[in-house]
N, C-alpha and C positions, 0 to 999 in steps of 0.2 A: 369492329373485329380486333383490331390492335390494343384499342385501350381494355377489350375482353381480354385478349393474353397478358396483357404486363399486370393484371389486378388479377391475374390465375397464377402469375410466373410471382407477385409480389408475396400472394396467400403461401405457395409453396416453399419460399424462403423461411417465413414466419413458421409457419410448422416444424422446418427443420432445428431452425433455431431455439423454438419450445422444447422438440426434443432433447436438444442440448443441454437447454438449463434443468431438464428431470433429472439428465444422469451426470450433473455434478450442478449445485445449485448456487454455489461459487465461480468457481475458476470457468466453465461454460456458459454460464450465464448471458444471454446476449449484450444488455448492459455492462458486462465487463467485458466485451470484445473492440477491440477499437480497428479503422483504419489505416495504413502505414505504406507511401509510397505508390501515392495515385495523382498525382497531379504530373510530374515531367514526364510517367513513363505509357499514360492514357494516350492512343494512340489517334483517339477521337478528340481528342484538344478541347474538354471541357471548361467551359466556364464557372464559378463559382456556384451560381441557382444552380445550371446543370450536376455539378458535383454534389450538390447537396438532395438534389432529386434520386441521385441514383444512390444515396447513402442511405438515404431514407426506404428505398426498394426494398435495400440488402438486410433491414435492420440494423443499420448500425447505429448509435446515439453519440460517440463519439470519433476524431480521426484525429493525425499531428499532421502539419501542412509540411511538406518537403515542396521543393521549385529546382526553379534555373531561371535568372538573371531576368527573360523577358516574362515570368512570372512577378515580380516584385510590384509592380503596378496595380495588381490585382491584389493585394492582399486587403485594403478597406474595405473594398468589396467582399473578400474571402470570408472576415472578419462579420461584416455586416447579412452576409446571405447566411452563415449558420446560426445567428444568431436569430434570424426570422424562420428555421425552421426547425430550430431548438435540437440542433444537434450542436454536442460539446467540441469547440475546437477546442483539444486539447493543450496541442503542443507546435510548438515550428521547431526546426531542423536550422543550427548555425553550423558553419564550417570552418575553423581556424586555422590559417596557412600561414608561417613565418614572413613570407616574402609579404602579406600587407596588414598580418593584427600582431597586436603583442599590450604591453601593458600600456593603456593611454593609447591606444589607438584600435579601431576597427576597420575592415573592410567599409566598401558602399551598401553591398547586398546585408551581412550582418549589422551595419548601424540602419539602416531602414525600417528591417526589421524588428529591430528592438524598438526604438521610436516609434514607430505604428503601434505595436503592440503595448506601449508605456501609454501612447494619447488614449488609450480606449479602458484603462483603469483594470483590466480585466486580469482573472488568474493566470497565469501560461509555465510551461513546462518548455525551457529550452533543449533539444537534445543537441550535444555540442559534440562535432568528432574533432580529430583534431587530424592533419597532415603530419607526415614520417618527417617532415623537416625542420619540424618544431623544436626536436628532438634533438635534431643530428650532431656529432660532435660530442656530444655530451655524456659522462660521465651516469650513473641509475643514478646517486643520491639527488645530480645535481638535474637530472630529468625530474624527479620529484619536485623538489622546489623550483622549476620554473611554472613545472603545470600546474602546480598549485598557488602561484603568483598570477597567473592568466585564469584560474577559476576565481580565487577570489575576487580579483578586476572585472570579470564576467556577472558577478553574483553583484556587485554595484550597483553594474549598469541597467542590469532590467528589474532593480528595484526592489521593495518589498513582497510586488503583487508575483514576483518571477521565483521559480527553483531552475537549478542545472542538472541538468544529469547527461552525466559521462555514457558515451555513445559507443562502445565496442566499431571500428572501422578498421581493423587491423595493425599490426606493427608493435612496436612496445606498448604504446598506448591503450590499446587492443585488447589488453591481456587485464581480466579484471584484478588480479590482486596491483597491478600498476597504478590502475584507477582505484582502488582501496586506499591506499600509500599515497595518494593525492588528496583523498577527500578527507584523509584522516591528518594531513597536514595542512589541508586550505582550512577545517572547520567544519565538521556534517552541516551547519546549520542551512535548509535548503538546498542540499546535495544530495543525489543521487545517480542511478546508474538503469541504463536500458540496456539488455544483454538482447543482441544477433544472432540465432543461431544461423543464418547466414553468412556471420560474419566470423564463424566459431572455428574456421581451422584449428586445427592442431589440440583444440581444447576438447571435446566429445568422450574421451580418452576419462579424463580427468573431469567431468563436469559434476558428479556428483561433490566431490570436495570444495569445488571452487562453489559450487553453488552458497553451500555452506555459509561460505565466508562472504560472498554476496549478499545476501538474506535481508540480513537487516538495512539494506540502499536499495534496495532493489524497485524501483518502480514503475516497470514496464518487461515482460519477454516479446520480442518478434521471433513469429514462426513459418517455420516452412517444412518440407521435405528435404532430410538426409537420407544421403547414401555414405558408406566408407570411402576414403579418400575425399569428399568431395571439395572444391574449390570454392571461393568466394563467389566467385562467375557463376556456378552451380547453381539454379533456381530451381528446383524440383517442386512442383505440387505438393500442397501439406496432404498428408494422406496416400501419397504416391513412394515415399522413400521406404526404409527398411530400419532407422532409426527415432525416427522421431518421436515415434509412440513412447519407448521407453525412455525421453528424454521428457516428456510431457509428465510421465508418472513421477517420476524424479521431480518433477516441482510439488505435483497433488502430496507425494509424500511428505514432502521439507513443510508443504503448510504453508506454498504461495498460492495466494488467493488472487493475484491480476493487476493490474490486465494485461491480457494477450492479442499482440499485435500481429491482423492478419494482411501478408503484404498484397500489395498490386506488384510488385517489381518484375517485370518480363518486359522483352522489347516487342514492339509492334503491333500492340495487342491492344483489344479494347478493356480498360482494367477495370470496366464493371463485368464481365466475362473473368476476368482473372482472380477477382474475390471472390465469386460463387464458387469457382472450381474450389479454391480453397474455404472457404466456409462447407462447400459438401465433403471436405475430406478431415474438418476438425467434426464435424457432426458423426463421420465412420468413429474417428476415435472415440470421443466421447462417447458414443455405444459400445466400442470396447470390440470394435471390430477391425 
């Protein structure tokens, strides 16, 4: 009876998700939907097969790996289990904090990372945020030239087979024409940019312009539900807020084609439960409801 409902609950997913790719055969597409922000915050403490069973549920063919510290162990395995179930790891999640990376140096958790991922020859997409204290002290030109001293030291180390993209996380950095003014001082070459609207305070206002000028780096949106005012903390349901629809159109118009990242990010929760709820409320949109 069990393995009857999850091969009923798996059919119903796939229907919705066809629906999707009808009403926009682009930017809805299942194939261009990816994962973002299911491993620390799954409440069930999935293991790598496990994770890759329930991605495979949802339809998804691609995710980017994010962690926490007693994650890092698993990542050959992470590495090795989607690999056998032919979903694209995308991309991993590094985090750049003053007090232990700079140039010629990385943390433990981001030199692992990269090494793991360098022994395995494979493509990968780092998304890099960076700490407010990277920053601090500093002057904007001279904010510019260091983060663009730490991107191209970044773009080194994981190689040929690696691109960077600038992580929207808040604070100066946060702000994409800041990360524009970075990438256009490090070098575009395998640069670009993942835009949060989670992570989008104060820009919502403004996001048609900024979009603009993002456009051409642009290699990833994460989505969720907006409301006005809302806070970083803020996790709304896609589909639940009162903005986001008109911020979705706002890309179909510019002519971004994806992909679009649907989060797990909620505390306590099982986050194959938290991707459905938001895949059933990018399926309302994309109907146009």
């Amino acid at each position: 009876m069990r393995r009857r409902f999850c091969l009923w609950s798996h059919f119903l997913v796939l229907l919705g998700l066809t629906a999707m790719a009808r009403a926009d055969d682009t930017l809805f597409a299942p194939g261009n939907l990816l994962a973002w922000c299911i491993v620390p915050y799954d409440s069930l403490h999935r293991g790598p097969e496990e994770r890759m069973l329930m991605l495979q549920r949802l339809g998804f063919t691609q995710y980017v790996w994010d962690w926490r510290p007693e994650h890092l162990r698993d990542l050959p395995e992470e590495i090795a289990a989607a690999g056998r179930h032919g979903i694209r790891l995308r991309g991993v999640w590094l985090w750049i904090d003053e007090r232990t990376d700079g140039i010629g140096r990385l943390n433990t958790p981001n030199r692992v990372i990269i090494d793991t991922v360098r022994r395995t020859g494979r493509p990968m997409e780092y998304w890099v945020g960076f700490n407010a204290n990277v920053f601090d002290g500093l002057d904007d030109e001279a904010r510019v030239r260091k983060g663009a001293a730490i991107i191209r030291h970044l773009r080194d180390e994981v190689g040929p087979e690696g691109s960077i993209c600038l992580y929207n996380h808040g604070d100066w950095f946060g702000e994409p024409d800041n990360e524009i003014r970075i990438i256009q001082a490090a070098g575009p070459e395998r640069l670009g940019i993942v835009y949060n609207l989670h992570h989008a305070e104060g820009q919502l206002d403004r996001f048609a312009t900024i979009l603009a000028r993002m456009l051409p780096y642009l290699k990833a949106v994460n989505l969720n539900g907006i409301n006005p005012g809302a806070k970083d903390s803020d996790i709304v349901p896609l589909g639940r807020g009162t903005l986001e629809r008109g911020l979705i159109r706002q890309l179909q118009a510019a002519g971004y084609t994806g992909p679009l990242g649907i989060l797990g990010h909620t505390e306590g929760e099982d986050v194959e439960r938290v991707l459905r709820r938001n895949l059933d409320g990018l399926r309302e949109i994309a109907a146009g409801r």
